[in-house]
C-alpha positions as a Markdown table, in Angstrom:
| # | Residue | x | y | z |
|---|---|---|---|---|
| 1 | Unk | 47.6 | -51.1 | -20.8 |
| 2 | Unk | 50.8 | -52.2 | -18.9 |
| 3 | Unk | 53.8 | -51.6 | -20.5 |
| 4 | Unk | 58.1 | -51.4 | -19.8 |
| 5 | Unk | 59.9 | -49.0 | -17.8 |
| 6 | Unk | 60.9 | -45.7 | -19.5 |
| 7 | Unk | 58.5 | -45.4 | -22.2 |
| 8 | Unk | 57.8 | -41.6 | -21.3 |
| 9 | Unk | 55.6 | -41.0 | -24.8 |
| 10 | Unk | 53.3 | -44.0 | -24.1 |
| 11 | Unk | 53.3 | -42.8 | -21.1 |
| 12 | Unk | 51.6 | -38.9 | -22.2 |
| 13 | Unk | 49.3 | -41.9 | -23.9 |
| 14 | Unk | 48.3 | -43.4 | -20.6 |
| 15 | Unk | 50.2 | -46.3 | -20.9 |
| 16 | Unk | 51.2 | -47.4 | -17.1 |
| 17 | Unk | 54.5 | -49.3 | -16.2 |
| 18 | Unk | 52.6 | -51.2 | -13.8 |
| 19 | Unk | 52.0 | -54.7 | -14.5 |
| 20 | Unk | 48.7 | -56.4 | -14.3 |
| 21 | Unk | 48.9 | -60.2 | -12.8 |
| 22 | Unk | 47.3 | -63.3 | -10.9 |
| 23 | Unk | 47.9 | -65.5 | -8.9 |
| 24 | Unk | 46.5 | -69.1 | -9.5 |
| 25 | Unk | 47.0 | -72.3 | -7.7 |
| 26 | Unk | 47.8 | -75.0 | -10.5 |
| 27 | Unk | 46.0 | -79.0 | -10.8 |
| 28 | Unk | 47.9 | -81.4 | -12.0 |
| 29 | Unk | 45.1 | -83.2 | -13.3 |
| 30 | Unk | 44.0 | -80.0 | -15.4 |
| 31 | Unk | 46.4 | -77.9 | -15.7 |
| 32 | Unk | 49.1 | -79.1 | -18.5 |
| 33 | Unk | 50.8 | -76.1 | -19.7 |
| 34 | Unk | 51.4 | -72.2 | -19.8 |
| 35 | Unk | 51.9 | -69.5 | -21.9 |
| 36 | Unk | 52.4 | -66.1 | -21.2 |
| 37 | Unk | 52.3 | -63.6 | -24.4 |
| 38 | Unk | 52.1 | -59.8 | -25.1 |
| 39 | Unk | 49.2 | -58.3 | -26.8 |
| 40 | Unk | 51.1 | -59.5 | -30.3 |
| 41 | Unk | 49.1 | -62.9 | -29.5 |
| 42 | Unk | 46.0 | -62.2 | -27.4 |
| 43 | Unk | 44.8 | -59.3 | -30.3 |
| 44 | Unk | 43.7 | -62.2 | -32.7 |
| 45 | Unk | 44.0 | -65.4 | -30.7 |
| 46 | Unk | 41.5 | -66.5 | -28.1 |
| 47 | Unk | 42.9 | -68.5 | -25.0 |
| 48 | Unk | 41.1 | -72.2 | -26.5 |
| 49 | Unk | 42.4 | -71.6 | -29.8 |
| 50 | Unk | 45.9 | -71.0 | -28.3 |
| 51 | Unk | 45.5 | -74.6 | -26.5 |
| 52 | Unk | 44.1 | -76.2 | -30.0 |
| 53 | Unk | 47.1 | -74.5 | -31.9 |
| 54 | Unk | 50.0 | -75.6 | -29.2 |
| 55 | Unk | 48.1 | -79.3 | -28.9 |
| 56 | Unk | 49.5 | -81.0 | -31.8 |
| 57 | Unk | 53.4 | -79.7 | -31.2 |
| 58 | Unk | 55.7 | -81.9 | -29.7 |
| 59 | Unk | 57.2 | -79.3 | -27.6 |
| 60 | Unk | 57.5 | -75.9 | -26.4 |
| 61 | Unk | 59.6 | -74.5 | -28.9 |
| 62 | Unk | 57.4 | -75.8 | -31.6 |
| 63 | Unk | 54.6 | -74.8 | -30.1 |
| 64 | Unk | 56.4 | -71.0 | -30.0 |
| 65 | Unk | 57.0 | -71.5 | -33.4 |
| 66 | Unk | 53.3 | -72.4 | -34.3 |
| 67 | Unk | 51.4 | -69.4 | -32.0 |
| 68 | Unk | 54.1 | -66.8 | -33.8 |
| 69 | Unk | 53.3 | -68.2 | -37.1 |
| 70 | Unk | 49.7 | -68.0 | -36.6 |
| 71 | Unk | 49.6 | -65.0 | -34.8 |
| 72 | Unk | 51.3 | -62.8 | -37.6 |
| 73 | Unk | 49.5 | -64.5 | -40.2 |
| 74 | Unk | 46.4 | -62.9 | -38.2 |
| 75 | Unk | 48.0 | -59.4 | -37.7 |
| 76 | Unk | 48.2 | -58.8 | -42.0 |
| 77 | Unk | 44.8 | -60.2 | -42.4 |
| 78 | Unk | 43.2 | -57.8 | -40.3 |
| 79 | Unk | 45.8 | -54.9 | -39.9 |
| 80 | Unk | 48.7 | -55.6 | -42.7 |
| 81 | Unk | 51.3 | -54.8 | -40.2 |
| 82 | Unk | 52.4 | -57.1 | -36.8 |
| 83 | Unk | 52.5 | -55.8 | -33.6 |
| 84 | Unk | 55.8 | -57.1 | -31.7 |
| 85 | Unk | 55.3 | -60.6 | -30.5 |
| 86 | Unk | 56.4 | -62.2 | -27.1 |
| 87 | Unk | 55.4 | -66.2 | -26.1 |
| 88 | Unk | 56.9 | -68.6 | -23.8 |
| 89 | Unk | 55.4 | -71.8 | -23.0 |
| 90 | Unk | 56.2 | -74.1 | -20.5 |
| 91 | Unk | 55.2 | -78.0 | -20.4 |
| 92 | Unk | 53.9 | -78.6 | -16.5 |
| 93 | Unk | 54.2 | -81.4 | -14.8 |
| 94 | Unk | 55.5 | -83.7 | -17.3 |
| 95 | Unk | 53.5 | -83.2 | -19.7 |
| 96 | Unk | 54.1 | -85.0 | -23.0 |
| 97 | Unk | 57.6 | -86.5 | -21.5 |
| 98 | Unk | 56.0 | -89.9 | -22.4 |
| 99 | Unk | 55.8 | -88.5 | -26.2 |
| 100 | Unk | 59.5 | -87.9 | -25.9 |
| 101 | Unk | 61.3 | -91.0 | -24.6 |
């Protein structure tokens, strides 16, 4: 597991500092957004479902507020505490600016 700098106990735990990445080439015709999220999201929320949850938003912010919301909700069904929750996502190339205007 990669986590931040500094954390010498998770560290004894063998949690590393280095972080784990790709690199991916992105289709316009495909590719229409992107989140990025800690483990607070990917524990309880396949990739798909993320998509199906974000879909209906009209916006990133929205869509933030929507994976948080359903990603807690998931975290005291199964372990009645949350693990600390990080999403961004970014709208690529345009998409939904049409909704917006």
């Amino acid at each position: 597991m990669s986590r931040s700098l500094g954390d010498a106990v998770a560290h004894t735990a063998g949690v590393i500092s280095d972080p784990e990445f790709t690199e991916k080439e992105l289709d316009p015709s495909t590719d229409r957004v992107i989140v990025v999220a800690t483990d607070g999201l990917w524990e309880f929320v396949e990739n798909d479902e993320t998509i199906e949850l974000l879909e209906p938003t009209p916006g990133p912010a929205e869509a933030v507020d929507c994976l948080v919301k359903e990603a807690n909700a998931r975290w005291m069904q199964e372990e009645q505490v949350i693990d600390d929750t990080t999403i961004i996502v970014a709208h690529l190339f345009d998409y939904k600016a049409s909704d917006e205007e």
